[in-house]
C-alpha positions as CSV (number, residue, x, y, z in Angstrom):
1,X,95.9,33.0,-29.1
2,X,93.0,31.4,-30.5
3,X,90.4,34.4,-31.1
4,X,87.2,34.7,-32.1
5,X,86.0,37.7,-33.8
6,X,82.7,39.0,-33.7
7,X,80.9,40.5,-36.8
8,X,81.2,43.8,-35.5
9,X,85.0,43.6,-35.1
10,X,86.9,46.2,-38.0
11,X,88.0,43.5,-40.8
12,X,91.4,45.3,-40.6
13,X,91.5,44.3,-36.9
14,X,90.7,40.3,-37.8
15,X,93.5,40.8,-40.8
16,X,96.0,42.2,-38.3
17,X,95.6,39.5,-35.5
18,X,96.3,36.7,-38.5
19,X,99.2,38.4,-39.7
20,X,100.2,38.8,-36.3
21,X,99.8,34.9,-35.8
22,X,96.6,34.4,-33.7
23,X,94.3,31.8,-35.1
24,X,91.4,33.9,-35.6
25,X,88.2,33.1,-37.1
26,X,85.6,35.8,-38.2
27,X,81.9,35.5,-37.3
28,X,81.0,37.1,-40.1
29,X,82.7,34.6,-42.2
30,X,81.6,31.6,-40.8
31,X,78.5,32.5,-39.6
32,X,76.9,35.7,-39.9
33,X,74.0,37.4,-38.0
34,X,74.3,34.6,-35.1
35,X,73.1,35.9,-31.8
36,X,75.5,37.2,-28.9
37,X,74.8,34.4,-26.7
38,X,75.4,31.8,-29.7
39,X,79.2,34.2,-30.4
40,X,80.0,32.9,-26.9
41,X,78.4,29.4,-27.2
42,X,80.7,28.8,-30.4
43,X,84.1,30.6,-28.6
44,X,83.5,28.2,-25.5
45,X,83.3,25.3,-28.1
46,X,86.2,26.1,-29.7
47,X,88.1,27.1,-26.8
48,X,88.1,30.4,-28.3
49,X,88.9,34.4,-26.7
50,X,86.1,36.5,-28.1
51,X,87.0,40.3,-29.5
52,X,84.0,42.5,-29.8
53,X,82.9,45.9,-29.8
54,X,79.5,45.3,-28.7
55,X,78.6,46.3,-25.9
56,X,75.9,43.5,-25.1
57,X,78.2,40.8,-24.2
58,X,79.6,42.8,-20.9
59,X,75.2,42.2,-20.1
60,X,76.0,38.6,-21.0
61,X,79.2,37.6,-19.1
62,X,78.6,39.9,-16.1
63,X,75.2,40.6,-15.5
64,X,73.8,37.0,-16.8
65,X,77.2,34.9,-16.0
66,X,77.4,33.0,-19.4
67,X,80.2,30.7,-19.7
68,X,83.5,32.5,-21.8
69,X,87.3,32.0,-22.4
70,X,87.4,35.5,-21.9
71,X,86.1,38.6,-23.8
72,X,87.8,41.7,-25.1
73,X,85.6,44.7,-25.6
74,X,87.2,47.7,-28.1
75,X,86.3,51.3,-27.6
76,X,88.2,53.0,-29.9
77,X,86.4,55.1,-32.5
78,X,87.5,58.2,-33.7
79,X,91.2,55.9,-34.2
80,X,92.1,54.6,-37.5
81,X,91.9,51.0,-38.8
82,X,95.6,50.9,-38.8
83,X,95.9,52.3,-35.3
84,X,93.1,50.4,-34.0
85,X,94.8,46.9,-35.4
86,X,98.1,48.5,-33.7
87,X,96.7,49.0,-30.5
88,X,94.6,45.6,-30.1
89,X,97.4,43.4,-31.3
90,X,99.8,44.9,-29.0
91,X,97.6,44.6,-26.0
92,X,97.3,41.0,-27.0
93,X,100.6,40.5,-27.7
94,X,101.7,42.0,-23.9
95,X,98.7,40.6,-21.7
96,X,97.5,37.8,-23.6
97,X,97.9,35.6,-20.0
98,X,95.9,38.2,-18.1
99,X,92.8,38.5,-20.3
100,X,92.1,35.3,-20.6
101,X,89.1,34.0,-18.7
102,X,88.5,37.9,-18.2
103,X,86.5,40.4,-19.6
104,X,88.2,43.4,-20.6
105,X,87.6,46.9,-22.4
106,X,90.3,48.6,-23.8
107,X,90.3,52.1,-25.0
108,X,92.4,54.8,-26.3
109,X,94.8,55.0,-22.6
110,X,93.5,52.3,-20.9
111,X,92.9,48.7,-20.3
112,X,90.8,47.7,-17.7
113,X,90.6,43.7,-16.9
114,X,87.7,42.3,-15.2
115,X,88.1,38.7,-13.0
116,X,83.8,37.7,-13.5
117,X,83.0,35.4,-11.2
């Protein structure tokens, strides 16, 4: 999957995508401080899945309708890096197909997928 990863993502979570094979590129890599509504601008230019864990862009694809490939929202503190990387490879791994085009939140025991129209 072609992710992109926005600066709040865990850098052990971006690390664990690559090694798991999913072209991902790191906001804070290749473009740091950039606004929320620019994050989804530059996924939807580069045909890219967003991972956050801000909570703003749920306000932005939702509420205001902006234009995505699909965004995955992590809730997941209190978990280690390691587990964290475990949980949101695997759930990209298994529903890759579902979330895209979505907007999803995934926690600790569940994954909840959004259709936004």
């Amino acid at each position: 999957m072609n992710i992109l990863a926005d600066e709040s993502v865990d850098a052990p979570v971006v690390e664990a995508l690559r090694k798991a094979g999913h072209d991902t590129e790191f906001v804070l890599e290749i473009a740091p401080g950039i606004s929320d509504a620019d994050v989804l601008q530059l996924a939807n230019k580069k045909n890219r899945f967003v991972i956050t864990t801000d909570k703003d862009f749920g306000e932005l694809v939702i509420k205001s309708k902006a234009s995505h490939r699909g965004v995955l929202l992590y809730r997941l503190s209190g978990l280690s890096n390691e587990k964290k990387s475990e949980l949101i490879v695997q759930v990209i791994n298994e529903r890759e197909s579902e979330l895209r085009d979505k907007f999803s939140v995934v926690s600790v025991h569940q994954l909840r997928i959004r259709k936004v129209k």
